[in-house]
C-alpha positions, -999 to +999 in steps of 0.1 A: +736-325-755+760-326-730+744-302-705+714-324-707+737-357-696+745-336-664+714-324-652+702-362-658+730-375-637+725-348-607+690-365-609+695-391-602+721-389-572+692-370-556+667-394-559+692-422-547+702-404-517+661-395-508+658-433-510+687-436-490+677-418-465+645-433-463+655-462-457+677-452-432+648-434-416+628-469-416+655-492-407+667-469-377+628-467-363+627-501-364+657-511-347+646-484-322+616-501-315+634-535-310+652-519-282+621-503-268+605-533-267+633-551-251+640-526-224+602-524-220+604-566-218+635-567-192+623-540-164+586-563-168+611-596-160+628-579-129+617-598-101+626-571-076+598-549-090+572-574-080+582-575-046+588-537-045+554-533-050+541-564-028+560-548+002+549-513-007+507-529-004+517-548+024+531-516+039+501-494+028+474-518+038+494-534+069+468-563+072+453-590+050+430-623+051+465-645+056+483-619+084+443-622+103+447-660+102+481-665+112+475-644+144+443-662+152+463-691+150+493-685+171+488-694+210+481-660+229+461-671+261+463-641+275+457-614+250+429-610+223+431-617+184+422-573+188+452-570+208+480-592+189+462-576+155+471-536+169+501-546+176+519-560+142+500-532+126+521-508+147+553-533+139+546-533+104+544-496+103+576-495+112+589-505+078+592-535+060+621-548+043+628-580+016+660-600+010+664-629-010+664-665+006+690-684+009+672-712+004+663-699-030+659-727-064+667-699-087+662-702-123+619-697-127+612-701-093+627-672-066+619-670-025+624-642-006+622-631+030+602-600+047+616-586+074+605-564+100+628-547+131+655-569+116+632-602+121+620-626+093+580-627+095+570-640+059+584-657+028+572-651-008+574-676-035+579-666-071+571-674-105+574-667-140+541-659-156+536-679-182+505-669-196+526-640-208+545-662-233+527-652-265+533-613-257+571-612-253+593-614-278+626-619-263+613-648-240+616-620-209+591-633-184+574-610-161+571-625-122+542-627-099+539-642-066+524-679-062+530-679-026+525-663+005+538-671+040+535-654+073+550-667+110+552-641+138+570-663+163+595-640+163+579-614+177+567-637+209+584-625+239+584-643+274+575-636+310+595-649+338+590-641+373+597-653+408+575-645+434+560-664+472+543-695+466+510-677+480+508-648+456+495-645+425+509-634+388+482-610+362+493-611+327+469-586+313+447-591+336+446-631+331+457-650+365+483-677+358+479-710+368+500-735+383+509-751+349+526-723+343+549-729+375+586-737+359+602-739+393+590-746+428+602-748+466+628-724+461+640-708+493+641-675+504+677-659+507+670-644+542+659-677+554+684-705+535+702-717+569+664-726+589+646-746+562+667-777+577+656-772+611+621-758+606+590-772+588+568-750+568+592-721+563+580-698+532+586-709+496+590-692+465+581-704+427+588-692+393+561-685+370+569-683+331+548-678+303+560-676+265+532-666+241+533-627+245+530-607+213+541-578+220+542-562+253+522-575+284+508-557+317+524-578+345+504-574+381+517-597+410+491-601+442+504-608+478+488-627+502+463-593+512+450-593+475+473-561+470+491-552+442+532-558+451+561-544+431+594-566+432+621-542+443+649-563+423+680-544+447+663-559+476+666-596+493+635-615+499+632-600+534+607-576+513+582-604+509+583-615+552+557-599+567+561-576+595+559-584+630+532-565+649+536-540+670+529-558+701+551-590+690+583-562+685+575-554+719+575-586+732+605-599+719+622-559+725+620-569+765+628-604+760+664-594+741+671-569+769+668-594+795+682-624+773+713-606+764+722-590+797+724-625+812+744-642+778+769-618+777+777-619+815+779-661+812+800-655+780+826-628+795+833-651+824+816-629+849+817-644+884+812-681+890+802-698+856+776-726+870+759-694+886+756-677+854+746-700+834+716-706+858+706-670+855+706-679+816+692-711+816+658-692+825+661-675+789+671-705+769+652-740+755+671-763+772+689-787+752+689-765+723+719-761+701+726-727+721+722-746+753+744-768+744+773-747+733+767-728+764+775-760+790+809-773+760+818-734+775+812-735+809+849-745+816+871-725+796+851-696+817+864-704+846+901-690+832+882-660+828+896-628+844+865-603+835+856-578+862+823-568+848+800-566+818+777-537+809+752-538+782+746-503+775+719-507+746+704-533+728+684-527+693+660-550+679+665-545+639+641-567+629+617-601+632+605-627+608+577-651+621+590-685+608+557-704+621+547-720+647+556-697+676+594-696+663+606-664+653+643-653+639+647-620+654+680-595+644+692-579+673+723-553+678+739-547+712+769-525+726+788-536+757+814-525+779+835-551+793+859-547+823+890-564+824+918-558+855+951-535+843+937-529+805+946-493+802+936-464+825+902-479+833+903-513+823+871-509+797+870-521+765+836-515+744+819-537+719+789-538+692+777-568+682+749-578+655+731-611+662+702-634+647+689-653+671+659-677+665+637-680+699+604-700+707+573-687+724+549-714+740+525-702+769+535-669+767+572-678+777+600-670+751+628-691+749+661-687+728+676-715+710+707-702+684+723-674+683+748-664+651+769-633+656+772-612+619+794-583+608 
């Protein structure tokens, strides 16, 4: 009898601990399957994956129905809806990135920003889906995207550009027209110290135009219809037109004869009155040279000069400034006497000059002269 109470009693334990362990076996797949279901639940209500995959579309597709309309609707006067369209597909290429908005609500609403190149060219608006409420069981809502916003404003860049008042500006190919002008009358460098004593002197203006997405051909026309690059480490003596030939030669002869006569009246050379005759044939008379010539005449006089030789004289240049005038750059070297300076009394000089002179009946006259460096 007792060996049949202990086989009874090992029984039993066995069958306990099978039910035991089958419960545990239950209870432990269940619980697992709570936390399945909650991890599965939470990486559904991450917000970030929505967007992830919005940017990774966007990025695959690089174009949509609202990127198409926000193009066509952003000025671009001078490029096509083709044009602008190539050219965010190239920038989106590039990569796109997201960050969320500062101006986010937070709680079931989110914003964030796309970026491109480091510039903000949409916005997304988030939700909570609700129609997902019945199908979660910890209240983990996924997210989809109730909004959609695109501005490329960023991306416009600007053309400025200041050329003569008489050419013309291309912006792919499209001419600018004066309401584009920002800026007019402005003065050329070369020529700041005449506009107050001549009319109709050359003027420049300054074109800009801001709705350029993207990059932009720039063409600029002078007054011939030819294509002209600005060379930006020149002054505006690269828009004067040249002189002819025949003009240069004109006003060559006049500055050799001119010149040989000033500087003997300047030096003191022989009797004052007479010299200033001889150059009175050269100059307007009245003119501001004129004048400063006769407010000189007597401090000549003192003058101990033996002689004056001009040994060369260089035109460098001449600008028509209308009209018959013309402001003509001149260098000359001279060799001045003077009694007991050194062994031979010489002392050499080289001068640079602008001097404006008039022609009328084919006469030139000078009227200021300005000595430079």
């Amino acid at each position: 009898m007792a060996r049949k109470k202990k086989n009874s009693g090992r029984k039993t334990y066995f069958i306990c601990l099978s039910i035991y362990v089958i419960l545990l076996i239950v209870a432990s797949g269940f619980g697992l399957n709570l936390v399945w279901q909650y991890a599965e639940e939470y990486e559904n209500s991450r917000v970030q994956n929505v967007v992830e995959d919005y940017v990774a579309n966007l990025s695959q597709n690089l174009w949509d129905d609202s990127i198409a309309e926000t193009i066509a609707n952003m000025p671009h006067e001078v490029q096509t809806d083709e044009e602008c369209a190539e050219y965010v597909k190239e920038m989106l290429s590039s990569g796109i990135t997201y960050r969320r908005s500062a101006s986010s609500e937070g709680g079931t609403v989110v914003n964030y920003e796309l970026l491109c190149n480091g510039n903000v060219f949409g916005k997304l608006g988030l939700v909570e889906d609700e129609s997902y409420a019945d199908q979660v069981r910890f209240g983990l809502l996924p997210w989809k995207v109730f909004s959609e916003e695109f501005d490329f404003n960023a991306l416009y860049t600007s053309v400025k550009v200041t050329v003569p008042s008489s050419y013309e500006v291309y912006l792919n190919d499209v001419k600018l027209g004066p309401e584009y002008i920002v800026e007019e009358g402005i003065k050329y460098d070369v020529l700041a110290d005449y506009y107050d004593q001549f009319e109709g002197l050359p003027t420049k203006v300054t074109y800009e135009f801001d709705n350029i997405i993207g990059t932009v051909d720039t063409k600029i026309l002078d007054d011939n219809g030819d294509v002209f690059v600005i060379d930006e480490t020149q002054d505006d003596s690269q828009f004067i037109k040249d002189c002819s030939q025949e003009e240069l030669d004109k006003l060559s002869n006049f500055m050799a004869s001119f010149l040989d006569r000033y500087f003997r009246f300047i030096t003191g050379v022989g009797d004052p009155m007479y010299s200033y005759e001889q150059l009175a044939q050269y100059m307007e008379l009245g003119s501001e040279l004129d004048e400063r010539c006769k407010v000189n005449m007597d401090g000549l006089s003192w003058s101990h000069t033996t002689s004056v030789r001009v040994d060369s004289t260089t035109l460098n240049g001449a600008v028509l400034l209308g009209d018959g005038y013309y402001l003509v750059d001149v260098s000359a070297s001279t060799t001045v006497t003077y009694p007991g300076k050194g062994e031979t009394g010489e002392v050499s000089n080289d001068q640079s000059m602008k001097i404006i002179v008039k022609e009328t009946a084919d006469e030139i006259r000078a009227l200021s002269l300005d000595k430079y460096a």
